[in-house]
N, C-alpha and C positions, 0 to 999 in steps of 0.2 A: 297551351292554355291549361293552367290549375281544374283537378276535377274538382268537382262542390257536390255535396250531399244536398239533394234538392231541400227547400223550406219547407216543400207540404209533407217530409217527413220529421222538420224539427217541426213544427206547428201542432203536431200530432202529438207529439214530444211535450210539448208546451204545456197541450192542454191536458194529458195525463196525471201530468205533475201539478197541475194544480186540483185537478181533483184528487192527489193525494196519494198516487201509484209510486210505490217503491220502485219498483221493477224498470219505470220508464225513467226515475232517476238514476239508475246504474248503468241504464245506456247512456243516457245525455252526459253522465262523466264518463265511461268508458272512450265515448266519440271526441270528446272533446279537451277532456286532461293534457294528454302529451301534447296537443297542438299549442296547447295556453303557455304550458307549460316551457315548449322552445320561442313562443314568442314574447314570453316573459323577460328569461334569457338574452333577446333579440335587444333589449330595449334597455340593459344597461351592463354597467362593465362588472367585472366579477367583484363580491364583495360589497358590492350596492344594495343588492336587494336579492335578496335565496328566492330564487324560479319554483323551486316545491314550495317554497311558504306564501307564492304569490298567487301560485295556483291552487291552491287548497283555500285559500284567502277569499277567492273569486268565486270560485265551486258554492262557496258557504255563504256568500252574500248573494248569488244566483239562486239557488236555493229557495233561500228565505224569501225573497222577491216573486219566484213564480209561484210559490205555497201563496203568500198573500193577495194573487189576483195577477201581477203584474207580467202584461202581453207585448215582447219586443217585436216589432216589425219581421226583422231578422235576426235569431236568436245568436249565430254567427259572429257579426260586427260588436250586436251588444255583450258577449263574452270579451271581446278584443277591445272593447271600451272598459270595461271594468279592469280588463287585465293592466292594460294603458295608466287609468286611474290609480292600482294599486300598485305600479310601482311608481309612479309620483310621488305616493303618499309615503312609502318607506324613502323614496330619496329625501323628501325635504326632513323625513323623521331625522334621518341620519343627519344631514346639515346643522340640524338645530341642534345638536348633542356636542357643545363644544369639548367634549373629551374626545369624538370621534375625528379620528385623521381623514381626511378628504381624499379619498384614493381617484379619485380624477382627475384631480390636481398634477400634474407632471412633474418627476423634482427636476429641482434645476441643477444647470452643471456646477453652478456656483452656491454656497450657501447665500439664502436671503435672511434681511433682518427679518426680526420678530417683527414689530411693526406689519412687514411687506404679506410676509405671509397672514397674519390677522385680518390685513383689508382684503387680499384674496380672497378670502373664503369668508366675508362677510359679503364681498361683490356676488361671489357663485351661489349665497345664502340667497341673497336681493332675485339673482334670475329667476330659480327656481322659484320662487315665492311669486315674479312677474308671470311665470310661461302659468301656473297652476291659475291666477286668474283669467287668463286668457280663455273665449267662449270655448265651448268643447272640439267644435270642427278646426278652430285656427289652430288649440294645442297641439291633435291630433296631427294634424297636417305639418307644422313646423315640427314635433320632436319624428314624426315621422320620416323625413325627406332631408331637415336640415341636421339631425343629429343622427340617427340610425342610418340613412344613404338610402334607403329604398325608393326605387323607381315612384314616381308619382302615379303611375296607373296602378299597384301597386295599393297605393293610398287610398287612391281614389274609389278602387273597385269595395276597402273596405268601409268608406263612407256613405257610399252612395250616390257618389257624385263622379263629375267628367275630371280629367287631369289637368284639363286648365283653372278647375275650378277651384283644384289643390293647389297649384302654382298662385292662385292669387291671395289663397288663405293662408300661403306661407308669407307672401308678401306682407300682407296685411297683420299677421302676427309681428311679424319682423318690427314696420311702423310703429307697432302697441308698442313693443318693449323698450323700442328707443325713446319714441315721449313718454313714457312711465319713466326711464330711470332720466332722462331731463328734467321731469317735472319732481322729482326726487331732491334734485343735486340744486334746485331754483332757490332763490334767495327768498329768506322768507319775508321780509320787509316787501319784494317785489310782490308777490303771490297775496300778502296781504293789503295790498293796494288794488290786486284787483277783485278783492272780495270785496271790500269796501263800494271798488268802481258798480257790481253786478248789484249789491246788496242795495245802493242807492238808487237805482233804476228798475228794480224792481225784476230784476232777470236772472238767470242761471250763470253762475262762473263759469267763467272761461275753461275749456278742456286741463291744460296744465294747471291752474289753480286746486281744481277738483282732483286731480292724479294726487297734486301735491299734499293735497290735506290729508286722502288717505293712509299714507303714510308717518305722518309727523303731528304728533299728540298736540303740541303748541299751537300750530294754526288750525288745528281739528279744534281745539279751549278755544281760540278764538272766536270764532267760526260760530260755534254753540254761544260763546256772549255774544254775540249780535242779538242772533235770537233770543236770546232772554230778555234782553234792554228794550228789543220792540215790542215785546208783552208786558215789560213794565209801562210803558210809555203808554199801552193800551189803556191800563187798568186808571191813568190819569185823566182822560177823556172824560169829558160830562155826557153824560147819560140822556139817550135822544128822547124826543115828542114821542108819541105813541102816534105822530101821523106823520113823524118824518120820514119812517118804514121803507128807505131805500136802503141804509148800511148796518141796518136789525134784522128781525127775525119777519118783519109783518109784511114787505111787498105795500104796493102800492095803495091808494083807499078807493074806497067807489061808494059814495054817497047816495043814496035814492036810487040807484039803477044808473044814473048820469055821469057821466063824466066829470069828477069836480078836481080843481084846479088847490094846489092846499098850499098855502104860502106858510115857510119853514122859518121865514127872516133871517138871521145869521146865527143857526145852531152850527156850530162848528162839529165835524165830523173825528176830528184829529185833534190833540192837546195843544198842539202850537202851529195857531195860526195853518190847518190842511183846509181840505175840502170845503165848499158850504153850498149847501143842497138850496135854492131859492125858490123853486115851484115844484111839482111834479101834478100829474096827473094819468089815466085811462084812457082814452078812446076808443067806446065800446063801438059794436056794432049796430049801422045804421045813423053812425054821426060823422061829420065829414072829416073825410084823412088829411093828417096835417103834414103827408109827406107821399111823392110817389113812388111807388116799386113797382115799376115795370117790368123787371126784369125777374120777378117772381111767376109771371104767368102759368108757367107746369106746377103750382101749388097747389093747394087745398083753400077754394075761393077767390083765386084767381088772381088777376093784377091789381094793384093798387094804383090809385091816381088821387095828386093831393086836389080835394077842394069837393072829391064824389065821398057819396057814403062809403064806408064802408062794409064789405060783404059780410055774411050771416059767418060766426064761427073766426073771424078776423079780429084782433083788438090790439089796440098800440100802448103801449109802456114811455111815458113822454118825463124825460128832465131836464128840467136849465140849472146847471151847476155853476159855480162862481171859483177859478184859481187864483187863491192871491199871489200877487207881487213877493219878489224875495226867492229863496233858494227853498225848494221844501222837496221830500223827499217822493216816490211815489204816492198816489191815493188813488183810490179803490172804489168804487158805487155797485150797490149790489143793486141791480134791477131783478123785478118778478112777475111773470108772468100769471094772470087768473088761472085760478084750478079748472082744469083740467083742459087748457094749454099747451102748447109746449113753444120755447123761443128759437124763434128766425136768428136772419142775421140782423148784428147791429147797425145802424144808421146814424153816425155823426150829422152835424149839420152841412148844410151845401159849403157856404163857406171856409176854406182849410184854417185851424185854429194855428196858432204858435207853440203847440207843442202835441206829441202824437198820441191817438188815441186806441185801444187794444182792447182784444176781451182776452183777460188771463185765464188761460189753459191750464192751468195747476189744479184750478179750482174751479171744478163739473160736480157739481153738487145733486144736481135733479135736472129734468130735462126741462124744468119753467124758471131755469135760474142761469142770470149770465154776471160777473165781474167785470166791471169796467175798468182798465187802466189807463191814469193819465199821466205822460211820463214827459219829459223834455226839459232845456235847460232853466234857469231862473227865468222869472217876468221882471220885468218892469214896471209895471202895472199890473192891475188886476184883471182876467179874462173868465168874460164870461160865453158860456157852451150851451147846447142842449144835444142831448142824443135820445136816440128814440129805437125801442125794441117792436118790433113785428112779434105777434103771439099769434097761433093760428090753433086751431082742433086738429088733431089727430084721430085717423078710421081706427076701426075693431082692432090693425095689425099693427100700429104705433106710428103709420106713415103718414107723414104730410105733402106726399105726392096727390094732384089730381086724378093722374092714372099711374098708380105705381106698378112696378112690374113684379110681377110674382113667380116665386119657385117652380123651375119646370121639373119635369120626370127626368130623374137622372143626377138632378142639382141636392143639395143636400141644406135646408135654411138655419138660420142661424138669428141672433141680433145681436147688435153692435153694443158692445160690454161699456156701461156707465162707468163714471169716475173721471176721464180723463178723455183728452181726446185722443182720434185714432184717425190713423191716413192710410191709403193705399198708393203704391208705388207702381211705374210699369215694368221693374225686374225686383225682384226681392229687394228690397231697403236700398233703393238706389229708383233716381229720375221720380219725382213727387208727383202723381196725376191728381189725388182730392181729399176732400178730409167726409170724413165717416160722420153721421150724427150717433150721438148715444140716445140708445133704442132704438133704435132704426129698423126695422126687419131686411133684411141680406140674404142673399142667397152664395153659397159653396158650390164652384163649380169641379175644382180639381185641388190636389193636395202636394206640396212640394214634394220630393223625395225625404226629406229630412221633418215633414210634416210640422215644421215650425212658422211655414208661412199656405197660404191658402190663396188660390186665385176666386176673389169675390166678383159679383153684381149689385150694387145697391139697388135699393127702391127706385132710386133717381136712374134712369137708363143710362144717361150718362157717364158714370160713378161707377167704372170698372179697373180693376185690375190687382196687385197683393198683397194682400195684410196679414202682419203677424196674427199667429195662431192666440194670443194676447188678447186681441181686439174683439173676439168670437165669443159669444156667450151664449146659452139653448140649441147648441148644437144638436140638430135634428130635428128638436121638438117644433111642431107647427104652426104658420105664424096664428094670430087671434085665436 
């Protein structure tokens, strides 16, 4: 087994140097120079990239990093990261310099046309440009094991992770590279059919259409016209009621304290022929629910039953919306919950409609606002819906549990980062357990090796297991 200079004397090392010690920088490059320097070496062929210029490159961008504050786990691996990074950065330099001959290229026994050789080394341009987007653990691991030959433990020991966990990260890079240069080489006519297909349903393209645009300026132009064409389309729209306050800025009305019912008639939401809002209304608390949630019981006021009052701190968000007939494209309803609220889940009606209904997730605006999406193929006819939002109070610490569970000793709290939404998984980004609310208070039990993902506990006790480091916002700070 390789010796290692234990961490708690780079850590030492670390914090030296960022208080400003010369002296502790002359050892952290004395300790650390030549090793950079033959692994620099290690990692490409002669002529690629000068190992002194790689390591002096590294040193000086280490440097500057730990003067500035910046504290690596293990100063080690994150040398051999930088080192890793900078000769990437000099290979693609070099590829991109069509005077520079490609000395990895092998000649052949035979001369080849011009042509042949051109596309070569516009293919080996493509890799290289593939593997540098590639996440930092899958680069690491594929130019590790599948282009230098080093053992996977090997890899692994300088990641931080097990060898099979390199073995999958090679695989998984491997997958990337082949649908990236597929979704390269895809026809653009096909790729822009299914921009189209996503863009009229109101949903995210397809893996290859998205690889494909990144590359190819044409369907990137295209791509950006859509969107422009949908904000023209917007600015055509007639201009709502100041009580239709479902797809504005105003939320719902509440007349005298009461629940009032506000009839919209046929303002159209959309310039041709979308949406059309027909009633909406509140139901505050203390007036009878026009829908049950039973299955909300561990909440903040408990279960709901249609036809009982409503509990203190509970209030429902009610619309009946009209689809017409014909081919139209998604629409959208923006419900709002009263200030100082925050929204449940949604309730379509008992009844399943003919076409399906969604709250879109792109758009987390505040925690008393949800997007409705109604998506599916043409009617026939015209159909009309209602869906109804649950709003409840939230305690001192933003939770709408009855009994939420709170941060033990040892746990480290956290809440759940607004804007969008967030899930936790039973192994890192694999096997789906639940979805996160924005603000939420959370507690951090443990921290991956790579500290990019965090094994949580929501409020809800149910609602455990890993979420990207992403999803984590007031890390530490206590909840209320």
């Amino acid at each position: 087994m390789r010796n290692r200079r234990p961490a708690r004397g780079d850590a030492r090392l670390v914090a030296r140097i960022s208080a400003g010690d010369d002296a502790a920088w002359e050892t952290l490059d004395r300790r650390h120079r030549r090793r950079l320097r033959r692994y620099a070496a290690s990692l490409s062929r002669p002529g690629i990239a000068d190992p002194d210029d790689v390591a002096q490159d590294v040193l000086l961008r280490a440097h500057q990093a730990l003067r500035s504050g910046t504290v690596p786990e293990r100063l080690d691996a994150w040398l051999l990261q930088l080192t890793r990074n900078a000769v990437i950065d000099a290979a693609r330099a070099r590829t991109r310099r069509p005077e520079s001959p490609l000395d990895s290229v092998a000649e052949p026994t035979t001369p080849d046309l011009p042509e042949t050789i051109v596309l070569r080394r516009e293919h080996l341009r493509r890799t290289v440009d593939d593997i540098a987007q590639l996440p930092d653990t899958q680069r690491t691991a594929l130019l590790g094991c599948a282009v230098d030959g080093r053992p996977a433990e090997d890899v692994a020991d300088e990641l931080g992770v097990s060898a099979p966990a390199v073995h999958m990260a090679v695989r998984r890079a491997r997958q990337s590279l082949v649908r990236t240069a597929s979704a390269r080489d895809a026809a653009c006519d096909g790729v822009r059919d299914l921009l189209d297909d996503a863009h009229a349903r109101g949903v995210r393209p397809a893996e290859q259409a998205r690889l494909h645009v990144r590359d190819c300026p044409a369907c990137a132009d295209y791509r950006q016209a859509q969107r422009r064409l949908d904000r023209r389309l917007r600015l055509l729209a007639p201009p709502l009621l100041p009580l239709a306050g479902l797809l504005g800025g105003g939320g719902p009305v509440l007349l005298g304290g009461k629940s009032a019912v506000v009839a919209v008639g046929a303002v159209a939401v959309a310039a041709a022929g979308g949406l059309v809002v027909l009633e909406q209304r509140i139901v505050n608390p203390g007036e009878p629910s026009p829908v049950t949630l039973d299955h909300e019981g561990d909440l903040r006021g408990g279960a709901i039953v249609r036809g009982r009052t409503l509990p203190s701190g509970v209030s429902i968000v009610e619309a009946r919306v009209e689809i017409p007939a014909g081919k139209t494209g998604p629409r959208r309803l923006k419900l709002q919950c009263p200030t100082g609220t925050v929204a449940g889940n949604l309730r379509p009606q008992r009844k399943p409609p003919p076409f399906r209904i969604g709250v879109d997730e792109t758009k987390v605006d505040d925690p008393r606002t949800v997007y409705v999406g109604f998506f599916g193929p043409p009617l026939k006819q015209a159909y009309a819906t209602t869906v109804r939002l649950p709003c409840r109070t939230a305690d001192r610490t933003g939770s709408l549990e009855a009994n939420p569970r709170r941060t033990r000793p040892g746990e480290t709290p956290a809440r759940v980062c607004p804007g969008h939404r967030h899930y936790v998984y039973v192994t890192p980004g694999k096997a789906f357990r639940g979805t996160l609310r924005a603000g939420a208070p959370i507690s951090i039990v443990r921290w991956s090796a790579s500290r990019q993902w965090a094994y949580v506990i929501a409020d809800a006790r149910y609602i455990r297991g890993w979420a990207r480091r992403s999803a984590l916002c007031e890390v530490g700070r206590a909840h209320g």
